[in-house]
Each structure stands twice: as C-alpha cells, then as structure tokens.
N, C-alpha and C positions, 0 to 999 in steps of 0.2 A: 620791884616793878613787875608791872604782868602783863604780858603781850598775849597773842591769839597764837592758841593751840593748831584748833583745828574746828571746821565745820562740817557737820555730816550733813549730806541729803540725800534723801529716799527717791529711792528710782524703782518703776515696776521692772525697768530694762537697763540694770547697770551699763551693761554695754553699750549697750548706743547712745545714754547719755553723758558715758564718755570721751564718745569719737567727739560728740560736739565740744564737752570743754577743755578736748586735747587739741583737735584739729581747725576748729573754727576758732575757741579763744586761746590758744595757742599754749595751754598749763602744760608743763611735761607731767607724765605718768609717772611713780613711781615704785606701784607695787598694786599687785591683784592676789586679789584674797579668794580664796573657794571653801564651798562645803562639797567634796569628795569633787565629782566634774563639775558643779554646778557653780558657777562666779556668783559669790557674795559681794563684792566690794572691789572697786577701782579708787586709790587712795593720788591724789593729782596736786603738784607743788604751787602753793598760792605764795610765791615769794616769802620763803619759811614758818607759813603756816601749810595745812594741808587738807585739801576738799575732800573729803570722804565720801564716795560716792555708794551708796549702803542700799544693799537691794530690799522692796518690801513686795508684802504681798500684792499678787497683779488684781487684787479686788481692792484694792484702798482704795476709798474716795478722790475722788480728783480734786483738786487745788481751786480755790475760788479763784476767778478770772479778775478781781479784786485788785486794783493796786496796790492798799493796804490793808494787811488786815492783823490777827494775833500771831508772834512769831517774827521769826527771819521771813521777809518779803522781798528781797532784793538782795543779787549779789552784783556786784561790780566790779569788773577791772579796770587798772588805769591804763589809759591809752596814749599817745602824744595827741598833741592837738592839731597837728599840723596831719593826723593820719586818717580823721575821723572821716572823712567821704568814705576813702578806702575800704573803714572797718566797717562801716553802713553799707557796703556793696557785696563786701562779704557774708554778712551777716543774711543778708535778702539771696544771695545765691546758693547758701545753705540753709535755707526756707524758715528761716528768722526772721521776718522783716519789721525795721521799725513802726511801733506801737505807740509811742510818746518822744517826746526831746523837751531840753530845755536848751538853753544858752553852751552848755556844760555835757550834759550827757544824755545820749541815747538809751529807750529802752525796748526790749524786746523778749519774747519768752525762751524756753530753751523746749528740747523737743517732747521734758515731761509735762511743762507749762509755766515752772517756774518764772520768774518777772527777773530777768537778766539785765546787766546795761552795760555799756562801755562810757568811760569817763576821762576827762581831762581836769576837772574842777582841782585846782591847787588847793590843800589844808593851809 
C-alpha cells in the first residue's frame, strides 16, 4: 500500500509562507533547511505526510488566479465542522479572505496565491 509522502511547494519567500501554514493553518514545523544563511526550505507536518515548503527563484511567474488548472491546484485541511465560522474569521484576519465555499468547504489563497481551503467534507 502507498500513502502520501510528501508535497513540495515553491515559495519566492519560504518564510513567510510558512508563518501562514504554521500559524494561521496551524501545521507544526518541523525542520528548516539552508544553503550557508540563506533558508532554502520549511519542511511542516501534514498529519504524516509533510509540506515542503521549497524556495524558488523570486522571478517565477506567478500562479494563475485560476481555480483549476495543470498540476496540484488545491491544498486542504480538515477542519471540524462545527469550527468553520471560527476558521473563516481567521483566515480574513490573516488577510486570507474567503474566495469561494461550498456546502463543505472554504476557499482562499495563501500569501504566495496558491488556492488553499479548509474542509469538513467526510470521505
């Protein structure tokens, strides 16, 4: 059987896109990578997989504003369902603010632009 390793994504600013998936979606940290001072990677626990947050160059093209497109488009966390206001007030107070909803789950971008959500939807 094969479970999820791990997801990488590219950030012009490792760092501060990991305050948001440390502190607003509440991943723990658990390891920072460098080349000599310079932070390469914030690697953050997605319930035993892990978010690798991988710094690229600060001239990459920016992310189509695109709902869907080729590729990883969307990452999610699970939330309770009973928190979702809460997580939607947070999310708008850490300059996130909801972008779309369904019945299920919220979306919003993160501060590279990636298409983020929080979710309650049961498998």
């Amino acid at each position: 059987m094969t479970t999820l390793h791990h997801l990488a994504l590219g950030a012009r600013d490792p760092a501060r896109l990991a305050v948001f998936y440390r502190d607003v979606l509440e991943l723990q940290e658990v390891t920072r990578h460098f080349d000599g001072d310079d932070l390469r990677a914030v690697w953050l626990d997605l319930g035993g997989a892990v978010l690798m947050i991988e710094r690229i160059p600060t001239d990459a093209p920016p992310r189509s504003d695109a709902k869907m497109q080729p590729g990883l488009f969307l990452l999610a966390v699970r939330i309770p369902q009973d928190d979702r206001d809460q997580w939607i007030a947070k999310l708008d107070a850490a300059g996130a603010p909801i972008e779309d909803e369904t019945g299920f789950t919220s979306y919003t971008r993160d501060p590279e632009g990636n298409r983020v959500a929080v979710s309650f939807y049961a498998i």
